[in-house]
C-alpha positions, 0 to 999 in steps of 0.5 A: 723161121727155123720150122720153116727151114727145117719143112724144107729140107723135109720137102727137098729131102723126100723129092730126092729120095723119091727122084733117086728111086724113080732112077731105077726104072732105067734101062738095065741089062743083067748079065751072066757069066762064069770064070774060065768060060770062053763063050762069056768072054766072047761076049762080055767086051760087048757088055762092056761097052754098053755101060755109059749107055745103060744100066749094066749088072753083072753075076759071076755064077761058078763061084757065087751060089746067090747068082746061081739062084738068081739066073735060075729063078730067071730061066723059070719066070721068062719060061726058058726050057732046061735044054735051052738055059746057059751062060752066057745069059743076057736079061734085057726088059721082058727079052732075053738072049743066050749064049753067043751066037748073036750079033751086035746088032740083036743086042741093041735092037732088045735095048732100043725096045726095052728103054726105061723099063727097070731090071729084070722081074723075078716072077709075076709075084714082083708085081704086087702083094696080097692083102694078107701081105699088106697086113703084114706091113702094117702089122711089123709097123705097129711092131715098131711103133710100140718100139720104147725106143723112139718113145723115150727119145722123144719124151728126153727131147721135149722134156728139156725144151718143156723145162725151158718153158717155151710149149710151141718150140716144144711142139715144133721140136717134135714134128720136126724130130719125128719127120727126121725119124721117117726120113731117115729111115725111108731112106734106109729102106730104100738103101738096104732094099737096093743092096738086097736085090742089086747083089742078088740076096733077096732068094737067101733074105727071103729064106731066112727072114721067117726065122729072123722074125721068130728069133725077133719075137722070142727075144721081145717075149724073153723081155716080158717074163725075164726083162735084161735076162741073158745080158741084153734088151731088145731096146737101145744098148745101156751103154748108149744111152748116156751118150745118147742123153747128153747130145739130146740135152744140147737140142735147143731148137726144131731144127736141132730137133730135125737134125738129132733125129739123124743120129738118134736113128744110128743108136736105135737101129739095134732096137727097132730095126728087126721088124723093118729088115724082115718087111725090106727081106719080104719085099725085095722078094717079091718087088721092084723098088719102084713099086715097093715105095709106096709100101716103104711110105705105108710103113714108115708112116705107121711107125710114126703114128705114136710119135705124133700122138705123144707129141700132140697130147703133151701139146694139148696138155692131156698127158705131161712127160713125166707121166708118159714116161712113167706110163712107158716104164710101167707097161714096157714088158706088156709092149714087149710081149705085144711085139713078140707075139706078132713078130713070132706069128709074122715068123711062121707065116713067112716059115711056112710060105703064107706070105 
């Protein structure tokens, strides 16, 4: 009965989450504007009033250098010559109007005709990716998934239920935990994938998630030749896990498992959330939210794979705990290394501008 449950706030999550990402594709209007300028605020009353009916953002672009960036990626992907760019800019749709000579009633003919069609596209790049880009997804999944962080998790987890005896809790407890661990972080991309494009970073993220990677990967590489050197891991802070141990011990149902999943995400973003960050950079660059779920749910289900291997294995009875556990600490700096290199090569892809 509890799996039962726990299936159904899966379901009733996920439909949320997939209803609030199909909210952004609603009529959205992206204005621009700068301190002190009177032709702004000519116009902005008329924004203002606007905003019950309509998605509205607003860039403030003399002292905000991302907003800067932003409009004139704009200016470039509508095709608007240099002589005829300006503030004030208004983006409606695939419209555009700029400066203040236009009447109240141009500005709601654009919005009648650009009804539930999203922000404004960046460039035709926002669209889709290339193969080689989709690879890339799937390769800083894989990158995540030897992660030894959600693999110990997992092992703690079933571990103690496995003391108890009870094999089908055991197993339901991981399919609950490991759908908890997708949930959960395909929210979180979706969430920091809103921050990116809504503020107008995914210029600067794009810039420097190439060197975000390497780092990444060095720090991975640092952990195969000199494993704690320099004081830190790239795994679940020292410090955390005894607290982390306690809260998995009292786990004694899937539903317990499903919830524990939430708060285990909290301790082990430190440890794999680097890959994801650098694919959310990637994809706020070059599409909308709408278009990059299916990605999102590409990523995260890779992510996952491993934790549904394990979890069937010690089922089946082909592996036990004990002796994953000791096969995970006994080939934790090959995983390590494995993932440096990836994320290093991802690195320099990016740094070089082939992905």
């Amino acid at each position: 009965m509890k799996i039962k449950r726990a299936f159904i706030i899966f379901l009733a999550t996920l439909l949320i989450s997939l209803t609030l990402a199909s909210a952004q594709n609603t009529t959205c209007i992206y204005f621009f504007h700068g301190d002190g300028c009177q032709h702004c605020a000519k116009i902005e009353p008329l924004i203002d009033a606007l905003s019950e009916e309509v998605e509205v953002h607003k860039f403030e672009i003399y002292n905000n250098q991302s907003n800067m960036l932003l409009i004139t990626k704009l200016f470039e992907s509508y095709n608007i010559s240099v002589e005829n760019r300006g503030i004030p800019a208004i983006f409606i749709g695939d419209t555009y109007l700029v400066g203040d000579t236009f009447k109240s009633g141009e500005l709601n003919l654009m919005i009648e005709q650009n009804k539930n069609t999203g922000c404004p596209q960046i460039s035709e790049q926002k669209n889709s990716l290339t193969s080689l880009s989709i690879l890339t997804i799937i390769g800083a999944a894989l990158v995540d998934s030897i992660n030894p962080c959600a693999i110990a998790v997992l092992l703690i987890l079933m571990g103690a239920l496995l003391i108890a005896g009870d094999k089908k809790k055991a197993l339901k407890a991981g399919f609950a935990f490991t759908a908890s661990i997708y949930i959960a972080y395909f929210l979180f991309g979706i969430g920091l994938f809103s921050v990116i494009q809504i503020s107008g970073l995914s210029y600067w993220f794009y810039k420097i998630i190439g060197i975000l990677a390497i780092i990444i990967g060095l720090a991975n590489v640092k952990d195969f030749f000199w494993y704690g050197g320099g004081g830190f891991v790239m795994e679940i802070p020292r410090n955390w896990r005894p607290k982390l141990k306690e809260m998995l011990s009292k786990v004694t149902s899937p539903l317990g498992a499903f919830l524990m999943g939430f708060v285990v995400c909290l301790f082990e973003l430190p440890c794999t959330g680097g890959p994801y960050i650098v694919i959310l950079g990637l994809l706020a660059d070059k599409m909308t939210l709408f278009s990059s779920i299916p990605l999102l749910l590409l990523y995260n289900f890779v992510f996952i794979i491993p934790l549904i291997i394990i979890t069937l294995l010690i089922y089946f009875g082909f592996a036990n705990v004990e002796n994953a556990t000791k096969w995970k600490d006994n080939n934790l700096r090959i995983l390590h290394l494995i993932a440096g290199i990836i994320m290093l090569a991802l690195g320099i892809l990016i740094t070089l501008g082939l992905i």
